[in-house]
C-alpha positions in Angstrom: 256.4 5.7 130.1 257.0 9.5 129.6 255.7 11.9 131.9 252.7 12.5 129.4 251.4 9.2 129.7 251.6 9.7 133.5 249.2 12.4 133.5 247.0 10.7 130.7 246.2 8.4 133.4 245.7 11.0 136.0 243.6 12.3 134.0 241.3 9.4 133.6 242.1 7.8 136.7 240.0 11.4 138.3 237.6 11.3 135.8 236.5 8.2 136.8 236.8 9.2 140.9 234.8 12.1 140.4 232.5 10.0 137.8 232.0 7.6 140.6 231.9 10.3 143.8 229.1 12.0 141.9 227.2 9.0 140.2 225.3 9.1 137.0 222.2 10.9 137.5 224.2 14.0 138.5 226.8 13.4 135.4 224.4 12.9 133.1 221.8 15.8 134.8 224.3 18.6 134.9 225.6 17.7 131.3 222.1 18.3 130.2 221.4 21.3 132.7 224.6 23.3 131.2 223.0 22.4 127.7 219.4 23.7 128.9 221.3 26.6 130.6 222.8 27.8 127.4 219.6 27.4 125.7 218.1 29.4 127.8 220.2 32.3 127.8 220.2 32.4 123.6 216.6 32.8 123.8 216.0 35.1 126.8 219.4 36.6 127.5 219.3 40.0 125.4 216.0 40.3 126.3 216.8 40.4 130.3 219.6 42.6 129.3 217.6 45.2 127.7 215.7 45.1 130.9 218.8 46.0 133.1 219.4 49.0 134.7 222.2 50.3 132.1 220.8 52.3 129.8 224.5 54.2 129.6 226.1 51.2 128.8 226.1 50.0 125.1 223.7 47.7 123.8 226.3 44.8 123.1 227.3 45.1 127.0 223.9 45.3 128.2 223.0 41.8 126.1 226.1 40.1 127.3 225.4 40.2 130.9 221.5 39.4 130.4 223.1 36.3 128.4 225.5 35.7 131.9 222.3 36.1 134.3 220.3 34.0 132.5 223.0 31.2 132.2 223.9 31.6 135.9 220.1 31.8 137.0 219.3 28.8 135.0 222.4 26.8 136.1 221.6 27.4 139.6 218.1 26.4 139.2 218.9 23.2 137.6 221.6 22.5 140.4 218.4 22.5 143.2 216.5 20.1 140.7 219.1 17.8 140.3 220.0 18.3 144.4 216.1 16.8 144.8 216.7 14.0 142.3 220.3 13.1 143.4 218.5 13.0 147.1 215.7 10.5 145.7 218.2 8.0 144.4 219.7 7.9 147.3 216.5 7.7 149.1 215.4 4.7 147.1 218.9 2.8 147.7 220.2 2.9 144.1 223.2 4.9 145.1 225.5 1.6 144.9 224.6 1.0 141.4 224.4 4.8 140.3 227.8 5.4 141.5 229.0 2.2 139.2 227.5 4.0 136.1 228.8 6.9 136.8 232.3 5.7 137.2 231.7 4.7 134.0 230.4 7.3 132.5 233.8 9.4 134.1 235.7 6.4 132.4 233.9 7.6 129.0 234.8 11.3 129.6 238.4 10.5 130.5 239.0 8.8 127.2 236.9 12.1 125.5 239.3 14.3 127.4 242.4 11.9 126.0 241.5 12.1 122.5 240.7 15.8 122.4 244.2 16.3 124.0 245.7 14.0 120.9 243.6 16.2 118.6 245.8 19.1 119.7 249.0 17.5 119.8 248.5 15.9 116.6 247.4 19.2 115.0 249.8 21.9 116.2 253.8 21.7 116.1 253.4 20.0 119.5 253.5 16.4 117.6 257.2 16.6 117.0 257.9 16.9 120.5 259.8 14.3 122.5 257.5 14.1 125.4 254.9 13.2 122.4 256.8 10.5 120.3 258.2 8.5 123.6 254.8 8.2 125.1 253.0 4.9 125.4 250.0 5.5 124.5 249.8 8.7 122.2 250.2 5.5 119.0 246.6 4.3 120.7 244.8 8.2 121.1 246.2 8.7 116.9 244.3 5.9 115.9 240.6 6.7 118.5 241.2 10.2 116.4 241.1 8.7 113.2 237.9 7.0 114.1 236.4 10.3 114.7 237.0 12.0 111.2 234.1 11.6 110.1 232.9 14.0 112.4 235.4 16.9 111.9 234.8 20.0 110.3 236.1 20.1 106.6 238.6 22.5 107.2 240.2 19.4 109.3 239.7 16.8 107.1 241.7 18.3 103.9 244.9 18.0 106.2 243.4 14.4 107.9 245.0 11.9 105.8 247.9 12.7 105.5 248.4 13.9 108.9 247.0 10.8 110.1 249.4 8.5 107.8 252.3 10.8 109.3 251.7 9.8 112.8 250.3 6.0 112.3 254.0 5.9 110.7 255.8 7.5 113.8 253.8 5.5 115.8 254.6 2.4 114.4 258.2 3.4 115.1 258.2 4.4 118.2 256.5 0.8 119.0 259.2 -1.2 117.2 261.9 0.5 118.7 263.2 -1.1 122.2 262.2 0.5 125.7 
């Protein structure tokens, strides 16, 4: 195994740890509070910034940093709510069991993380490195990113095939040849 692979599983091995440290209801509640926090600061941020103090500054400046209050406000807010919930499940005795799922749920991310690491290997000059081609399991991330083309941006796909048939070759390769 390269020293690639060895940090692919760091990678997922923590994901997991802090999946199951944290437990579900707070993975899956602060994934959803970041995506009501940004929501929130598209549709009130200029409008706290025009309210700041700064008329000397320019308008774009003045917009920007209603948009970071409002995303830090909210974020914060969200953090006491999910605080109260994460004390309830606890509370009721289902911390065993949410911990479980939220090992799992870090097991999910881990493999996300993985594949969008791939993703940049496999599309910048980074895919003819060594540390690359020798890994274990980099042969195993090329094909979870070929399931996912379906889902990329156009741009992408033009280049997909036969970047994909590139590296399901040099995969195949590196797998026949003897460790």
């Amino acid at each position: 195994m390269s020293a690639l692979d060895w940090v692919f599983i760091l990678i997922l091995v923590g994901s997991v740890l802090i999946g199951a440290m944290r437990g579900l209801v707070f993975e899956v509640l602060s994934l959803i509070s970041w995506v009501l926090a940004f929501f929130a600061a598209r549709l009130w941020g200029a409008q706290v910034g025009m309210w700041l103090p700064m008329q000397e500054m320019d308008e774009g400046v003045r917009i920007a940093a209603g948009l970071v209050i409002v995303f830090v406000a909210a974020i914060f807010a969200l953090g006491l709510v999910i605080r109260i919930i994460g004390k309830l499940v606890q509370i009721v005795g289902l911390r065993p069991f949410d911990r479980t799922l939220g090992a799992l749920f870090g097991a999910l991310r881990g493999v996300l993380l993985l594949v969008l690491i791939a993703l940049v290997f496999m599309l910048t000059s980074m895919r003819e490195s060594q540390i690359w081609n020798t890994s274990v399991f980099a042969p195993h991330l090329v094909s979870a990113v070929s399931v996912l083309r379906p889902w990329m941006p156009q741009e992408l796909g033009r280049h997909w095939s036969s970047l994909v048939d590139q590296l399901t070759e040099a995969g195949s390769r590196i797998a026949a040849e003897p460790r």
